[in-house]
DRENTI-192897 format. One record per residue (C-alpha): residue in one letter; y, z negated, x. Coordinates in pm, whole numbers, padded with zeros to 5 digits, always signed. Layout:
! DRENTI-192897
aYZX;...
END
This chain:
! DRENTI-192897
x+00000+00000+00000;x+00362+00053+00130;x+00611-00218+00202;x+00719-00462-00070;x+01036-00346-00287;x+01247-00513-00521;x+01159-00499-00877;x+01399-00270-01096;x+01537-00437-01429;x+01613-00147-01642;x+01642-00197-01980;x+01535+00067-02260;x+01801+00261-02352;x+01899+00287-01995;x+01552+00356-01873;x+01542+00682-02057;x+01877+00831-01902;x+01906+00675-01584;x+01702+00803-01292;x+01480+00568-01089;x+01610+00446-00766;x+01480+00657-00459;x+01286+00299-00305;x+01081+00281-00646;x+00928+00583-00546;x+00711+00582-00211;x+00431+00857-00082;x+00125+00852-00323;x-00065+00808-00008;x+00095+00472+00044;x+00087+00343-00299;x-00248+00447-00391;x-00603+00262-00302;x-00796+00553-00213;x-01196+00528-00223;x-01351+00549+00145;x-01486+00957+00133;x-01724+01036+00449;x-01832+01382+00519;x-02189+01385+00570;x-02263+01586+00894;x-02632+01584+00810;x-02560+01897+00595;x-02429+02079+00953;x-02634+02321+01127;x-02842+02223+01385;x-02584+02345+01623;x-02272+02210+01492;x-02449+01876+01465;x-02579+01855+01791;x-02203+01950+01939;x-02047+01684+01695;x-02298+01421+01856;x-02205+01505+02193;x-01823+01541+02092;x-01833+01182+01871;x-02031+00987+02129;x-01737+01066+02477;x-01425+01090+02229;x-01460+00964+01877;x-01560+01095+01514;x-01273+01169+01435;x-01217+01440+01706;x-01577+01551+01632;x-01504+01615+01334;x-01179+01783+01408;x-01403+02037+01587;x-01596+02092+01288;x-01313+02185+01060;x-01151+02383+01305;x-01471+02595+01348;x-01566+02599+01002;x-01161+02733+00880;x-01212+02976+01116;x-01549+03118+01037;x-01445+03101+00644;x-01088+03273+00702;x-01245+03568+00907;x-01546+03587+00626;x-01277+03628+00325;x-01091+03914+00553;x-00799+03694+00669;x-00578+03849+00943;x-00665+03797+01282;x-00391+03722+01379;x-00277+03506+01153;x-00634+03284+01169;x-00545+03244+01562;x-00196+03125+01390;x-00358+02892+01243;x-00606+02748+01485;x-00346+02697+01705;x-00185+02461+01520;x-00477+02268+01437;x-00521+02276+01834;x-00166+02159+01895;x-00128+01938+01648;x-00466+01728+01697;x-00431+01796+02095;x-00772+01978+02087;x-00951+02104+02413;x-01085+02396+02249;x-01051+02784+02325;x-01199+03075+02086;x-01280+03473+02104;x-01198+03554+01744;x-01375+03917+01766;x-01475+04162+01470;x-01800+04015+01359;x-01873+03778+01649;x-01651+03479+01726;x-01677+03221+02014;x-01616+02932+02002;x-01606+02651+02325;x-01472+02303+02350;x-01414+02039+02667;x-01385+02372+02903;x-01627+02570+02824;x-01876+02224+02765;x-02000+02327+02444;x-02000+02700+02304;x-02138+02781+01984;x-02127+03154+01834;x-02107+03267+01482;x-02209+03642+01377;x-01951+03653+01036;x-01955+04010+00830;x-01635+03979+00612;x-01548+04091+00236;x-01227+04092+00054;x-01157+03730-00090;x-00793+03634-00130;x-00888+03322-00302;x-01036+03159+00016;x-00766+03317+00219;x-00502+03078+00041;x-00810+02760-00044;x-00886+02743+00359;x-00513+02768+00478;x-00380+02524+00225;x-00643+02303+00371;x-00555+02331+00703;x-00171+02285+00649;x-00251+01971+00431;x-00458+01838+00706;x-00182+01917+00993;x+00111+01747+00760;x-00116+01427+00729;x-00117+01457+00420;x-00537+01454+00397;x-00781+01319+00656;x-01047+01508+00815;x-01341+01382+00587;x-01143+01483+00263;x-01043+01853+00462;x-01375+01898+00500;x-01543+01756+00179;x-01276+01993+00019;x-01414+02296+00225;x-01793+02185+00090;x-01670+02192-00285;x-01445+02515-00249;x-01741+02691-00079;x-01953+02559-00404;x-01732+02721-00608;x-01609+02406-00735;x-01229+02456-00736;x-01218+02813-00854;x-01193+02897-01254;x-01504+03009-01437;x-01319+03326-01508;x-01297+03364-01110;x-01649+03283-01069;x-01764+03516-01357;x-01587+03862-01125;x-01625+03636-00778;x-02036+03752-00727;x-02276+03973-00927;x-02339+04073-01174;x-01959+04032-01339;x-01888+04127-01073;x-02023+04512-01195;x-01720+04553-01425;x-01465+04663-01166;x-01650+04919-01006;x-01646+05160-01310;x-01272+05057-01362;x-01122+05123-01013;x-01305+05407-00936;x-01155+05560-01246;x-00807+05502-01220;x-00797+05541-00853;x-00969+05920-00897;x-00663+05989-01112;x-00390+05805-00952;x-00427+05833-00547;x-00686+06162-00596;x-00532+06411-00823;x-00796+06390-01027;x-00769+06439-01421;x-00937+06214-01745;x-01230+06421-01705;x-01269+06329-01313;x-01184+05944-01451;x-01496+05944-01666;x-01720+06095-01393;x-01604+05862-01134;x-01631+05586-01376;x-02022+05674-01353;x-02043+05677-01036;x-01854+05355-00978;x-02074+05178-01212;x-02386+05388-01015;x-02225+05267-00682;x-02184+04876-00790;x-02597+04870-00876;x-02707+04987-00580;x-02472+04719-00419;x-02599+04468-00651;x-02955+04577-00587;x-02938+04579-00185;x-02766+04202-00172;x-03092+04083-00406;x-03310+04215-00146;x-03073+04109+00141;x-03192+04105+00474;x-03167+04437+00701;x-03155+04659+00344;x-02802+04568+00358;x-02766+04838+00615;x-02844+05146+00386;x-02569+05015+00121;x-02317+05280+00268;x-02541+05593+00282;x-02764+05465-00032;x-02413+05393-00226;x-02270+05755-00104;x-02595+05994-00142;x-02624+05867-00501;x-02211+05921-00611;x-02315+06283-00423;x-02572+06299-00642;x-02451+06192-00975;x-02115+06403-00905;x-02280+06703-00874;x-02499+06685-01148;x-02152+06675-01331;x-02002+06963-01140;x-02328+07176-01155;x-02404+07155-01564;x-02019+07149-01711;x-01976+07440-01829;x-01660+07515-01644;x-01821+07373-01310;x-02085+07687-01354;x-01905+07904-01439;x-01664+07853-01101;x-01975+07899-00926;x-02062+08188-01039;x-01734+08352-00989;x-01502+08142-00740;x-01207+08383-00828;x-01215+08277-01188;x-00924+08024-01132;x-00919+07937-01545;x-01241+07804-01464;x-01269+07625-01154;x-00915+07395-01249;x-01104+07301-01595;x-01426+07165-01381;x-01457+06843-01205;x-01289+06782-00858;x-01539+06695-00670;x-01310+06504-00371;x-01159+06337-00663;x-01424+06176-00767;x-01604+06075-00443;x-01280+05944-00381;x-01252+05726-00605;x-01598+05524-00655;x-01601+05538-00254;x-01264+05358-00241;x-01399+05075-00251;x-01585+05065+00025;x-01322+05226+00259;x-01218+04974+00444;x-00880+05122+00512;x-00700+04785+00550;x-00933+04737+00846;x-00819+05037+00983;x-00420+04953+00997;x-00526+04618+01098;x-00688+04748+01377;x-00350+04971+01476;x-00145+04651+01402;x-00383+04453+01692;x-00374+04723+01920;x+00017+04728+01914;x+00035+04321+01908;x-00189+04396+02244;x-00501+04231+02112;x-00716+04596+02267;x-01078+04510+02262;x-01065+04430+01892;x-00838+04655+01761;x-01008+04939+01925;x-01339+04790+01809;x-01216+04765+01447;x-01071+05129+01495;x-01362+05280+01567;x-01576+05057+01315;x-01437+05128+00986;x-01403+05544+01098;x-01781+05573+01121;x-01835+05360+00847;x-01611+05610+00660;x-01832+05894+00817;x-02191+05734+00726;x-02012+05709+00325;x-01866+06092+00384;x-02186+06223+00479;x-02404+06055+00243;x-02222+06181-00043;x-02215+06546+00101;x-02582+06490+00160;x-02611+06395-00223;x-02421+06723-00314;x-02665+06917-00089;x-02974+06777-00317;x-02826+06862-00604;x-02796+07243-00483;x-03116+07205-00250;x-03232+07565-00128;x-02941+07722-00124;x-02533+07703+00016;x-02460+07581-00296;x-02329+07265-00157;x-02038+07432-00042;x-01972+07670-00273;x-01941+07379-00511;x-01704+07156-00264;x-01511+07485-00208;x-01453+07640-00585;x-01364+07238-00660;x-00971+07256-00716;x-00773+06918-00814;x-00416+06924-01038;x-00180+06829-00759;x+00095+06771-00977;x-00129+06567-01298;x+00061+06250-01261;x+00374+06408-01179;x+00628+06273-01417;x+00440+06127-01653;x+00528+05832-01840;x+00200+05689-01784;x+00167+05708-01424;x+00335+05329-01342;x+00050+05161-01616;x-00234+05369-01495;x-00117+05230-01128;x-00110+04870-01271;x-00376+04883-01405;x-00569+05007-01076;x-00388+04721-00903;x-00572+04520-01144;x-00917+04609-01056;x-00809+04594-00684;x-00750+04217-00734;x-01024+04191-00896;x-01249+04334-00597;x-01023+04101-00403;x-01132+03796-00554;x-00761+03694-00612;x-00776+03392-00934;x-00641+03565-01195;x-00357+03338-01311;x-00204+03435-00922;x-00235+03800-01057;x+00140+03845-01134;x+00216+03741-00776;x+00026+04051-00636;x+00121+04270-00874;x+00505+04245-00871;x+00402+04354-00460;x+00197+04609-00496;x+00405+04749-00752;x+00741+04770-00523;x+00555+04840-00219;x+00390+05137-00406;x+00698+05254-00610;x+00944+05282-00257;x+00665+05481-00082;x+00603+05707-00381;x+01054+05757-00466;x+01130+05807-00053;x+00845+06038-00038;x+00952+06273-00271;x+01291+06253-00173;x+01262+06339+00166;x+00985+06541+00086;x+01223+06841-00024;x+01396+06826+00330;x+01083+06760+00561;x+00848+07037+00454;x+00752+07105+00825;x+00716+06791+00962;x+00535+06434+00880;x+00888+06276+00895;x+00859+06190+00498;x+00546+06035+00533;x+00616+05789+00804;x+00936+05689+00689;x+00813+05661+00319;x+00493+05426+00435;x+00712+05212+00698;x+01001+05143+00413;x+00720+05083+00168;x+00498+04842+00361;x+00840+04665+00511;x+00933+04633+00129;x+00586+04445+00017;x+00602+04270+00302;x+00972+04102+00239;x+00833+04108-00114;x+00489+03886-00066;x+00753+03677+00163;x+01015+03617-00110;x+00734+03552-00362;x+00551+03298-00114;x+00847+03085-00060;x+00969+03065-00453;x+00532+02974-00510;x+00578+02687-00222;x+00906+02543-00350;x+00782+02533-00684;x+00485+02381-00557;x+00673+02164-00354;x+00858+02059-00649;x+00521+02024-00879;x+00415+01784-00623;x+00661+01509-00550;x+00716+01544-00949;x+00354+01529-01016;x+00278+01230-00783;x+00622+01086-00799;x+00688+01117-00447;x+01089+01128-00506;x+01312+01058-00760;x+01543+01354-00693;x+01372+01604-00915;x+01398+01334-01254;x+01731+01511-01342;x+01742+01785-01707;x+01694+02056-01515;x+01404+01894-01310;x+01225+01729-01644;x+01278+02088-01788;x+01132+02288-01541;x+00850+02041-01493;x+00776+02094-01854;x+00777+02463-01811;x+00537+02413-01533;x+00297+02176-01741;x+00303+02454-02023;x+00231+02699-01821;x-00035+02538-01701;x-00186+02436-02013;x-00173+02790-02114;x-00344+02921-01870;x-00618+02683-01895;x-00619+02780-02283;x-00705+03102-02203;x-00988+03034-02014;x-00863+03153-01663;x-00740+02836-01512;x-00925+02498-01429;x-01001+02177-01564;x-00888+01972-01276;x-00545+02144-01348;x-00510+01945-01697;x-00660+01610-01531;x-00331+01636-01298;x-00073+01543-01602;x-00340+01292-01705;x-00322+01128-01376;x+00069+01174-01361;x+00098+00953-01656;x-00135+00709-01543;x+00029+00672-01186;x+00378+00667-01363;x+00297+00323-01565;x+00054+00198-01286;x+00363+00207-01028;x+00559+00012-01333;x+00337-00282-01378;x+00272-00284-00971;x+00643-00369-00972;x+00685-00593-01218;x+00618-00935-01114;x+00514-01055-01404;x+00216-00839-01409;x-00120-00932-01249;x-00146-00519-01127;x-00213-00595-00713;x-00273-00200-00640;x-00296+00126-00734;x-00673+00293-00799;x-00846+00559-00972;x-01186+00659-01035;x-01350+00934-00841;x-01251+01227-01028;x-00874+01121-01105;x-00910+01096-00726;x-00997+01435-00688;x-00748+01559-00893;x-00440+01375-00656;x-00598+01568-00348;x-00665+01873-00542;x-00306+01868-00633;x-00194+01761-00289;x-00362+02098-00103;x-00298+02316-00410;x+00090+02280-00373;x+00119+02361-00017;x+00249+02637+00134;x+00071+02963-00012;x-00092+03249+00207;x+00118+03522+00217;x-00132+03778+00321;x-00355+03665+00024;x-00099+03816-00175;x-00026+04076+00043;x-00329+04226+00167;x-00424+04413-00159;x-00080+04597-00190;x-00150+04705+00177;x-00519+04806+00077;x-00362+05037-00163;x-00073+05217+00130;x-00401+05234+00360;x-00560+05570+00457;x-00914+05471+00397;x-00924+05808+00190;x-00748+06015+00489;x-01066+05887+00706;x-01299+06001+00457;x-01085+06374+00420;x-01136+06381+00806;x-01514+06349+00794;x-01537+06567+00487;x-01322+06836+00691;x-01584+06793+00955;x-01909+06850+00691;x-01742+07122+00497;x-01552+07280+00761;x-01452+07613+00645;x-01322+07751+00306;x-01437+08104+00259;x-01204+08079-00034;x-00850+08066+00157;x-00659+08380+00266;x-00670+08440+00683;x-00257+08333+00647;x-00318+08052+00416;x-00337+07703+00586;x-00576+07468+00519;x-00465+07139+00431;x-00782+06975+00432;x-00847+07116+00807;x-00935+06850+01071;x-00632+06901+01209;x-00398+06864+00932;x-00580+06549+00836;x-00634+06402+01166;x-00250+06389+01231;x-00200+06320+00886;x-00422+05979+00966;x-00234+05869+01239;x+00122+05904+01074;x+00015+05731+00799;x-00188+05444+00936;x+00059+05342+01242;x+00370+05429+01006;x+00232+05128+00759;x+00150+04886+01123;x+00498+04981+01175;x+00638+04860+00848;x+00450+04572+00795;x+00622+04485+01214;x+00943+04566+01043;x+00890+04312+00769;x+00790+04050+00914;x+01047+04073+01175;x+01307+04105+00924;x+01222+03840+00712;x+01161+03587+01021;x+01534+03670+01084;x+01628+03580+00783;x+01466+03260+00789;x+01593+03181+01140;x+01961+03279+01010;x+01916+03061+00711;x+01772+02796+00858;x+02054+02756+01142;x+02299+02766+00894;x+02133+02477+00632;x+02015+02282+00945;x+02365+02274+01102;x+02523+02164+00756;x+02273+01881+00688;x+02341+01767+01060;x+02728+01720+00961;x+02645+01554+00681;x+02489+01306+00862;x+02097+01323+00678;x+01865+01293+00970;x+01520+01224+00778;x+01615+01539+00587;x+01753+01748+00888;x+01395+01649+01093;x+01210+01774+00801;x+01390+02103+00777;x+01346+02193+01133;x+00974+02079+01128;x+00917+02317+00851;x+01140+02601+00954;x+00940+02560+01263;x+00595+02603+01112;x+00740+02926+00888;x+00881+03076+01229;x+00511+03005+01402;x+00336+03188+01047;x+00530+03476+01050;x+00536+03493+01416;x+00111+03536+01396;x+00142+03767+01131;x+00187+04104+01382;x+00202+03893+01726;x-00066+03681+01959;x-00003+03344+01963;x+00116+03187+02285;x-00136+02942+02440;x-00014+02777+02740;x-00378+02749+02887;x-00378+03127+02859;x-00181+03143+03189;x-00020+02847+03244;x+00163+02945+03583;x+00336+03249+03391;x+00385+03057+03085;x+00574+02821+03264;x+00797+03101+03461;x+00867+03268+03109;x+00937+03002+02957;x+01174+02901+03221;x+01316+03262+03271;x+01375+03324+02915;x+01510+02976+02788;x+01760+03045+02516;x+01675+03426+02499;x+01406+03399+02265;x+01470+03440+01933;x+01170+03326+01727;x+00971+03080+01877;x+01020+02762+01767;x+00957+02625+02083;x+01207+02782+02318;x+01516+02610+02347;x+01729+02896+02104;x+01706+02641+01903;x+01811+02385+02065;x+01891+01998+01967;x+01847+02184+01589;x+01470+02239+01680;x+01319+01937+01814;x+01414+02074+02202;x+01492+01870+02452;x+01761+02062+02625;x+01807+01801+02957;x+01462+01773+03001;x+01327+02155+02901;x+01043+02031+02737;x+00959+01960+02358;x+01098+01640+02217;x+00777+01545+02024;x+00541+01763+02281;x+00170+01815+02202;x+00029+01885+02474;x-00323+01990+02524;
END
């Protein structure tokens, strides 16, 4: 419990319009008797437990255990497709903060990890999906655990239940695994045929087949498991060859373009055949994989950029070439394969102008999210990003499009304003989540009396009613109604603990009201921005350009075009076309990020300097502490992470060299007295030194 205060007499009529004084209300963690919680590390791997012995027997539990998190956030971050960069972000501050002796090889499937120099070294082999919910679960963790705000055992015991599926909806769970999770397939392939692939209604239906073909033999290999997980790409594109031209081959038109190429009535009223593969393979192109890659090779991380380069291109080849080989069984015994691929003509200009066009998008972005595992109350979030990213690249492409009809100019600049714009976006959005968050908490757990004003009882109202509603719909969680339960209770428990006159010696809850104050604790910290952001860039991505390339290479000549017509589909065209595209979007999302950690440094000189004058040190330490932790976030969202073991000699001389220079690391001394810097000594004020 927290120190003793005096006892407020407030009377009833002024109880209702007077706020409480600021000492009534201290730090749930202070007030409130929490249970003892131990993380059982019999449920460890063999491994892990056998480190942890080691680790608990020279230096404690609690740094054993310390290890243990640290390991396990990484593993589950890289598994749910977090950035790399940002997970090192992350780790680092765990490292720093706790003073951990620990090093790590974060790699594309394989990561390293070794503690006490290189005493202990345990490796993980981790294949990664898309899964924005445990992006934002296992960050929020980690930043509760770094603010103090959670121990270790609860971190972890946390990690246990959000791995068991315990702190997501049932709506999430329903779409998280199979077989809900066979509804999107159908639905993205569909609108992503029409909307990216200039395909029409009759190409949505067809890929809609083969989307829902594609999601069963997903859903089939992952029962089996084991090494017939390594056929899902050429099973998944031989059968949406297959069923796609079956289509092509018996529609009417479709035969009827066969028969006589020329006949250009006929061949625009059958099925586009690139259209469709398009599609139901977009979801398996993992095109965000390969900007990430660019991103890593330009942030200097090599081996793993070029690794994840040259990954997720064959992976688009092995998907290419099984749906040409489908195509080729469908016309087996004669060149009817490419005939078909050939007389196949798309409407370029379908969604041109169209009313329509910004729904059908929407509602693609919706079966994106859902692939992404993002909990569907947090759809909006997503959605207002994909949305602008999507709508700047598509107006500043056609715009410049009229004047750049020779060059890729219009493409680059149109992907590097677009992906700077969802990034700034997904940043804005982040920071108005976390404040409100912010807010929800201190309110929640009456942590400070300065938000029991109108406007703060009103907009914690609107909060709780949103919440309610959500929940009433079926899409939110239980242990999100227990919260105002718990609010209630803590509000008249912290009355009768001060009142003298009543026998209340502490504050407790049972188990599950309990759960519901940590729950609320991690859920209200600072949200993942790339959770948020990582679908709208999945969407900007040239996944499809990859699989163009490789479809270029199996159907390499068109007997169809003139000798003076060019081929826009020719390796060439689309090779260069790949490049612009992919490091144009590295390049924007740079931009963004840079930009917006400007702003923040900007901003945060000029609040930090005013709360200085006015004389509020608690507050001013808290500002810099967290402006410091946004810099260090945004900082590991394009760049590596400095470690000063990585080089500690030239670490030293940079640091020493560049002093005030720097611009956005929070610990060079740009910032000063303002920043927790030392400036006599040239060292950190509060260092943590490892």
């Amino acid at each position: 419990m927290g120190e003793p205060v005096t006892p407020l007499k407030i009377d009833d009529d002024a109880a209702e319009r007077q706020p409480l004084s600021i000492e009534y209300f201290k730090k749930v963690r202070h007030d409130v008797t929490f249970s003892e919680r131990r993380f059982d590390v019999n449920t460890l791997p063999d491994d892990m437990r056998r480190v942890y012995g080691h680790l608990e027997e020279k230096f404690g539990e609690e740094y054993g255990l310390l290890f243990i998190f640290t390991m396990r956030t990484a593993v589950e971050l890289h598994r749910a497709w977090n950035m790399t960069l940002l997970t090192n972000t992350v780790l680092q501050q765990i490292k720093d903060r706790f003073n951990m002796r620990m090093t790590w090889n974060l790699g594309v499937l394989r990561l390293v990890f070794r503690v006490e120099d290189g005493g202990y070294e345990l490796h993980r082999k981790v294949p990664y999906d898309y899964d924005s919910e445990f992006q934002d679960i296992y960050h929020r963790i980690a930043m509760a655990l770094i603010d103090g705000q959670i121990n270790v055992h609860e971190a972890l015991i946390y990690q246990r239940e959000a791995k068991q599926g315990m702190h997501t909806a049932k709506s999430g769970l329903f779409i998280r695994n199979f077989p809900g999770r066979l509804i999107l397939y159908p639905g993205q392939a569909a609108t992503c045929a029409v909307i990216f692939f200039n395909g029409e209604w009759i190409d949505a239906v067809i890929a809609a087949v083969c989307g829902l073909a594609a999601g069963l033999v997903e859903f089939a290999l992952s029962r089996v498991g084991g090494q017939a997980t390594v056929l899902l790409d050429i099973f998944v594109g031989i059968v949406t060859g297959i069923i796609g031209g079956l289509f092509f081959r018996w529609f009417p038109a479709g035969e009827d373009c066969m028969l006589d190429p020329e006949n250009v009535a006929a061949c625009k009223a059958a099925p586009c055949l690139s259209s469709i593969y398009l599609g139901t393979l977009y979801w398996f192109f993992y095109g965000t994989a390969f900007v990430i890659g660019i991103l890593e090779i330009i942030s200097g991380e090599l081996a793993t950029g070029v690794t994840r380069f040259v990954g997720v291109t064959v992976k688009t080849f092995v998907l290419s070439l099984g749906a040409g080989l489908g195509l080729m069984i469908v016309f087996a015994g004669d060149s009817g394969a490419a005939d078909a691929w050939y007389a196949s003509t798309c409407n370029q200009n379908f969604v041109q102008g169209e009313w329509w066009r910004t729904l059908l998008y929407l509602a693609c972005c919706v079966f994106v999210l859902g692939q992404y595992r993002l909990p569907i109350a947090q759809y909006w979030r997503a959605l207002i990003v994909q949305l602008v990213a999507y709508e700047v690249q598509y107006g500043v492409f056609n715009r410049m499009g009229q004047f750049h009809v020779k060059d890729h100019l219009d493409t680059a600049t149109s992907n590097i304003v677009g992906a700077a714009s969802g990034v700034v976006v997904a940043a804005l959005i982040s920071l108005l989540v976390s404040v409100s968050g912010d807010f929800f908490r201190t309110r929640l757990l009456q942590e400070s009396a300065r938000n029991n004003t109108r406007l703060g009882n009103f907009y914690f109202q609107f909060l709780c009613m949103a919440k309610k509603a959500v929940y009433f719909f079926g899409i939110g969680r239980q242990s999100d109604i227990m919260k105002f339960e718990v609010e209630k209770k803590l509000k008249d428990m912290r009355t009768e603990l001060k009142d003298p006159n009543h026998p209340r010696d502490k504050i407790d809850f049972p188990k599950n009201e309990e759960d519901a104050i940590i729950d609320a604790i991690i859920g209200t910290q600072d949200i993942n921005m790339w959770s948020i952001l990582m679908p709208a860039v999945y969407q900007l991505v040239p996944g499809s350009i990859i699989a163009k390339l490789w479809f270029s290479a199996i159907f390499p000549e068109n007997p169809y075009l003139g000798e003076l017509d060019k081929n826009p589909d020719s390796q060439e065209s689309v090779f260069s076309n790949l490049m612009v595209i992919s490091t144009s979007i590295a390049l924007g999302l740079i931009i963004g990020f840079a930009f917006f950690q400007t702003l923040v440094f900007v901003v945060g000189r000029t609040c930090c300097r005013k709360v200085e004058k006015e004389d509020n040190p608690d507050n001013f330490q808290l500002g810099r502490d967290y402006l410091s932790n946004k810099q260090g976030m945004m900082e590991g969202m394009y760049t590596v992470v400095d470690d000063a073991n990585d080089d500690p000699d030239s670490m030293r001389d940079m640091k020493r060299e560049m002093g005030r220079r720097s611009l956005f690391s929070p610990g060079n001394s740009v910032f000063g007295a303002d920043f927790g810097y030392n400036d006599d000594a040239q060292t950190p004020a509060s260092p943590n030194t490892v």
